[in-house]
N, C-alpha and C positions, 0 to 999 in steps of 0.2 A: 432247542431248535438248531439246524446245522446252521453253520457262518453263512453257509450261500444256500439258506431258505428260500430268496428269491426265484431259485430254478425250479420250486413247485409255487410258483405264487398262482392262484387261482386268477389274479387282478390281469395278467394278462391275457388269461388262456378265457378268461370271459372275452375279452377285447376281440382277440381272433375268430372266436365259434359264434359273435353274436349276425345273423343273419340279417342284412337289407331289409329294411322295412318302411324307412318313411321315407315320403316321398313330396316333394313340392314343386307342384304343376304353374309355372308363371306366363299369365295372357292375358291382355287387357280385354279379352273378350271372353264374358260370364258367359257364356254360351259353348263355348271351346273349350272350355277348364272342368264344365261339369260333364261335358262327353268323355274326354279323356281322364278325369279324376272318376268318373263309375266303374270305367275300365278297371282301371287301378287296385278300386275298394274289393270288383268281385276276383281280384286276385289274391287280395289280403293282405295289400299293401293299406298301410297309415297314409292317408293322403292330407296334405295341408295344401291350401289354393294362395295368392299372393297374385292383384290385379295390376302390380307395376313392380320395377325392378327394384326401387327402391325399397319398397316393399318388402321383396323377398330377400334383400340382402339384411334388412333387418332379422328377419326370420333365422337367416342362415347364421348370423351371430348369435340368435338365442341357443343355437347346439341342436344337434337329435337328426337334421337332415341329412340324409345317404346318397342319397340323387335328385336332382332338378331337371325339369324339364320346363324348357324356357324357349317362349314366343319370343324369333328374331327380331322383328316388327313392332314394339312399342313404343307409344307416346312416351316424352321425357326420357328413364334410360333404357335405351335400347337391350336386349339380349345382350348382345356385342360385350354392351358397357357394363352388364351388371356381370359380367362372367370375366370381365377381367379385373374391376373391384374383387370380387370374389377370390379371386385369386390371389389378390395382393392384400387381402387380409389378414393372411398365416391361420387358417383354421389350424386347430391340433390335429383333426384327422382329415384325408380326403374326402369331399364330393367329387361324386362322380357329374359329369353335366355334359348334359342330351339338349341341343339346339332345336327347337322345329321352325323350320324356314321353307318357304316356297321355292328361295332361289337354288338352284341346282348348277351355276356358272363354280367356276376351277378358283377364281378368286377372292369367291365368297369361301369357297372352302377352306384356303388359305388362313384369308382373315380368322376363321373361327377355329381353328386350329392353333394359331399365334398367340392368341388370348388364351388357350387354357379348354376351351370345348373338346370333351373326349369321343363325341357322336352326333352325326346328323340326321333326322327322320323329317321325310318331306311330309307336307301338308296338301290332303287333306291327311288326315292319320289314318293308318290303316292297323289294325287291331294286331293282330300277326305280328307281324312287323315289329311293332312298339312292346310286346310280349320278347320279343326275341331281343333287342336292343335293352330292353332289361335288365335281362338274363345274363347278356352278355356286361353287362356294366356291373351286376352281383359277382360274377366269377373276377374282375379286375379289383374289385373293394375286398372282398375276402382272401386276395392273393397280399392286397396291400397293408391290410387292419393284419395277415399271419408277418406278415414283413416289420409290420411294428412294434407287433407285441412280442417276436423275438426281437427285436434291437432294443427295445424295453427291459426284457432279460439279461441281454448282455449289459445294456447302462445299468442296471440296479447289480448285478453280479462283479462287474470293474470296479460301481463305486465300493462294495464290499471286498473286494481282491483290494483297492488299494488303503481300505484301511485295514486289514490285517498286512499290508505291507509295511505302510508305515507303524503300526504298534511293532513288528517284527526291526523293522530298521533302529527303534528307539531303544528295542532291548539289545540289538548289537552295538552298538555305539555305548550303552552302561556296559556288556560282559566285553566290550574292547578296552574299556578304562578299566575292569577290572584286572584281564588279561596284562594290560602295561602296570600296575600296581603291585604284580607278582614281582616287579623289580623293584624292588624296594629300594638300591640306591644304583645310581647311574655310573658313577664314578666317586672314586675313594681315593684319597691320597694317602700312602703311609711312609715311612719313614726311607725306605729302601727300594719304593717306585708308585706306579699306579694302577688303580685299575680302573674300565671303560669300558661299558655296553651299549651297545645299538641292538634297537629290535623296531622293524620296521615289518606291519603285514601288508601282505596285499592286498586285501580286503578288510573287513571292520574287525576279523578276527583271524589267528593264524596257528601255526603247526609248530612254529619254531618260538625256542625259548632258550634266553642266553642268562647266565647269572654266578655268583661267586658268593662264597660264606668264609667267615673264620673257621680253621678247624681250633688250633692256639694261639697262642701270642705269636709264636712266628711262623705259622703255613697257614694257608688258604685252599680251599679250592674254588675251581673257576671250569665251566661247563660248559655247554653249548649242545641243544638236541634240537632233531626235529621230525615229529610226526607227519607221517604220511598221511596224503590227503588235506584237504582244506574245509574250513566249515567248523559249526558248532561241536561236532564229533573231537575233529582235530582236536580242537581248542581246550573242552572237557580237558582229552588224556591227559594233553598239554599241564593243565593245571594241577592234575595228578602227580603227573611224573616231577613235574615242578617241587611240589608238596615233599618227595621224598627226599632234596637234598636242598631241606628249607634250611636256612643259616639264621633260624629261631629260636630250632631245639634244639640241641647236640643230641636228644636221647631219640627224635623221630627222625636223622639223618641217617640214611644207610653209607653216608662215605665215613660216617664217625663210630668209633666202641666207644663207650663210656668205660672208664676203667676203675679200678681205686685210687689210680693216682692218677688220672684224669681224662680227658677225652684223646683219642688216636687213631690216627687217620690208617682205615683199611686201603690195602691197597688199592689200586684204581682199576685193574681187573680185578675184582673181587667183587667191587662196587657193579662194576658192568655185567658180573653173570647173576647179583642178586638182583638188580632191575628185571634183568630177563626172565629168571625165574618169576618175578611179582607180575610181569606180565604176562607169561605165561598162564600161570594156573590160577590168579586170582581174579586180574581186569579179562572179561570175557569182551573180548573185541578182533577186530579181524585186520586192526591198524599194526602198525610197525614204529621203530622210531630207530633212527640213527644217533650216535651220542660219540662224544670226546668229552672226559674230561681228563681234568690236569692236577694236580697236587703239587702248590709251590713253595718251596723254603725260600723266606727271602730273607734271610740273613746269609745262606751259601749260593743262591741261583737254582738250587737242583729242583728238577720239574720231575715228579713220576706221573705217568700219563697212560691211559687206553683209547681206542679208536673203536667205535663198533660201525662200518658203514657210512663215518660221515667223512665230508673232505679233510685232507690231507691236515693237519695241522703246520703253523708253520712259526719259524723264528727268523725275523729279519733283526739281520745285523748292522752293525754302529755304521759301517758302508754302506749300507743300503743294499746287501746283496741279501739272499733268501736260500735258506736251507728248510726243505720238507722232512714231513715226521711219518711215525706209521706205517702201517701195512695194510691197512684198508678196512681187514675184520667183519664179520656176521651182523648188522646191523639186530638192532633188541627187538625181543617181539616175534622172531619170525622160527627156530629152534630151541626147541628146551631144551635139547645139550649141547647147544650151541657153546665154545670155549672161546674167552680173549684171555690175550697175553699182552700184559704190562711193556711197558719201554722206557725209557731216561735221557734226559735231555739235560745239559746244564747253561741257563742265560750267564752271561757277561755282562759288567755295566755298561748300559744303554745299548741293549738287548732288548725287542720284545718279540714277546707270543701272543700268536693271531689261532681265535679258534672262530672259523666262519661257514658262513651253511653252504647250501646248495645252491641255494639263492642267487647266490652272489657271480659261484662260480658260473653258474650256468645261465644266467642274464646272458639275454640276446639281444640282439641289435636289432638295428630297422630291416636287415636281411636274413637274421633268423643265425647270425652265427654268433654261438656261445660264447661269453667270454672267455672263459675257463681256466686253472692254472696260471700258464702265462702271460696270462692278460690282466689277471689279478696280482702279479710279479713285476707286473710295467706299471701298474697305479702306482704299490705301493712303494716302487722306488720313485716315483716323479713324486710323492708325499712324505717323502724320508724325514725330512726337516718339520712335521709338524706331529704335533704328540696329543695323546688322550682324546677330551670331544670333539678338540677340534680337528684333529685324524680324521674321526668316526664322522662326522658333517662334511669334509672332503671326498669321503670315501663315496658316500651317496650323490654327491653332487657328480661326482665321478663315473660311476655307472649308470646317472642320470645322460649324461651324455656320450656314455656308449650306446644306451638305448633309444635314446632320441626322446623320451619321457621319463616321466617321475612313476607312472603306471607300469610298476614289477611287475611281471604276471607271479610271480613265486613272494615268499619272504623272503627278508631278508635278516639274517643276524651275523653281530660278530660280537667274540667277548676279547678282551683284548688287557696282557699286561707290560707294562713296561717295569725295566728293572735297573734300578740306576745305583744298587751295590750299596753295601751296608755302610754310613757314616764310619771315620777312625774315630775310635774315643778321643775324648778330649785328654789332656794331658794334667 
């Protein structure tokens, strides 16, 4: 059965097509109930009689009643009274309620109007007349029973929208933990500097992914990509493209050869046209992904690095000023012979490299203008003086209040190393 079986549920669509039928004639005079209740029967109406008001509001709590017709003028509770009882009962469905009253005055009309009376038919009763008032009280209950048995529809189809919302929210929230688990470690200290990730989504899940592997004892690399688009989609390739340069295996890393004499790092364009290629002809999808990564020696500083499409790379220096990297390049995913070209950078101690997404660069403000470049060049020198996570928790707090919230519309990532130069041997 579909999740939203409710929109053929028969239970309402009886409610709506079920036709006016019973009917409860209220007058303390047996004589007047059996005139008007024959009327009734040779219409084909269900007629029930009730000689007082109280009476009949019993009745009308037993259920089944469609319309009342009820003498103004009774001992004990009046018409008047039992139709505004009636009223204030809360039936689940409408009665419809027809007064019959002699008086014909503008503030009896009133009154019976104020209380919850849908029609007036004077007395004595005239056959016609009480036919047509009917009638017209069937076309208002059958506008009102199609009125509730669609709002029936809609409650019973919400409450199933909102539990497939929430089973859906409960799986975003496990593949977002899983999503942050693909970092396996956040920050690392080695001997010659550190390393530092931030990866913040927008939503429970995201496009961007930030991370770093051993290639040997003394290179690393350090990466930063991100898929276009947001959503489950994203997040999949995400964890794909993650997959290829896991710092698990050296044999399923495409930035590593395994050699005979042991693992070595392919260049970093080399690494970027075989991603492309893998996205190209194998992952069938119509997504892209931008990527930087970096290849670090950190016994000499030397970085070799490619850019496909994603921001600038950059190294800020022991002053706090900032030199950009790159050339921009074909982001991955979108040409198969698409070509990058490597570049080379070399840190100094207390030197680092900032690889950051889009995210960041292009956070807008409460007026819609981007941060961008320079404005990521003015954090990061007002943050000179702090290093590693607590950089990366500045940095957000940071563009938390450029934005005026903590609600990115984008992701956000940075991989981040610092390089504080190799120990002298001891002597």
């Amino acid at each position: 059965m579909s999740s939203l079986s409710c929109l053929r549920s028969p239970h309402h669509a009886d409610a709506a097509a079920r036709p006016l039928r019973r009917v409860l004639v209220v007058d303390d005079s047996r004589a007047q109930r059996r005139v008007v209740s024959a009327g009734l029967r040779r219409w084909g109406y269900d007629v029930i009689e009730a000689a007082s008001g109280s009476e009949a509001l019993q009745l009308c709590d037993g259920g089944g009643i469609d319309l009342v017709l009820s003498d103004w003028m009774m001992p004990g509770m009046t018409g008047i009274e039992f139709c505004r009882a009636l009223r204030a009962s809360g039936h689940e469905h409408y009665i419809y309620f027809i007064l019959l009253t002699a008086k014909s005055d503008k503030a009896a009309t009133a009154e019976g109007l104020e209380v919850g009376a849908d029609d007036f038919l004077a007395k004595p009763v005239d056959s016609g007349e009480l036919r047509a008032r009917i009638k017209a009280g069937e076309r208002v209950l059958s506008m009102e029973r199609e009125l509730r048995a669609k709002n029936g529809l809609l409650t019973d189809t919400l409450d199933e929208l909102r539990g497939l919302y929430n089973s859906l929210d409960r799986d975003l929230i496990e593949a977002r933990n899983l999503q942050q688990s693909l970092l396996r470690e956040r920050h690392r200290r080695f001997d010659s500097g550190q390393v530092s990730l931030l990866l913040r989504p927008s939503g429970h899940i995201g496009g961007d992914m930030v991370g770093w592997f051993e290639i040997d004892e003394r290179r690393l690399g350090l990466y930063g990509f991100d898929v276009s688009g947001h959503g489950v989609a994203s997040a999949l390739l995400t964890a794909r493209l993650a997959g290829l340069l896991s710092g698990a295996s050296a044999e399923h890393n495409i930035a590593i050869e395994t050699t005979e004499s042991g693992p070595r790092p392919r260049p970093p364009a080399s690494v970027a046209g075989a991603m492309n290629r893998l996205l190209m002809s194998e992952i069938q999808t119509e997504r892209y992904a931008t990527l930087c990564y970096a290849e670090i020696d950190r016994s000499s500083g030397l970085v070799r690095m490619v850019q496909a499409g994603h921001p600038h790379p950059l190294i800020q220096h022991a002053d706090g000023t900032i030199t950009y990297l790159g050339a921009g390049g074909l982001p991955i995913g979108l040409l198969s012979d698409a070509g990058y070209e490597g570049f080379e950078a070399r840190l100094r101690p207390g030197e680092r490299l900032l690889l950051v997404s889009d995210g960041i660069t292009e956070c807008p403000d409460e007026a819609g203008e981007e941060l961008g470049m320079a404005g990521l060049e003015r954090i990061l020198q007002g943050l000179a003086g702090l290093r590693g996570e607590a950089l990366m928790e500045a940095l957000i707090w940071e563009l938390a209040r450029w934005a005026g919230n903590e609600d990115f519309p984008d992701d956000i990532s940075c991989a981040l190393f610092e390089y504080d130069g190799m120990a002298a041997p001891k002597a």
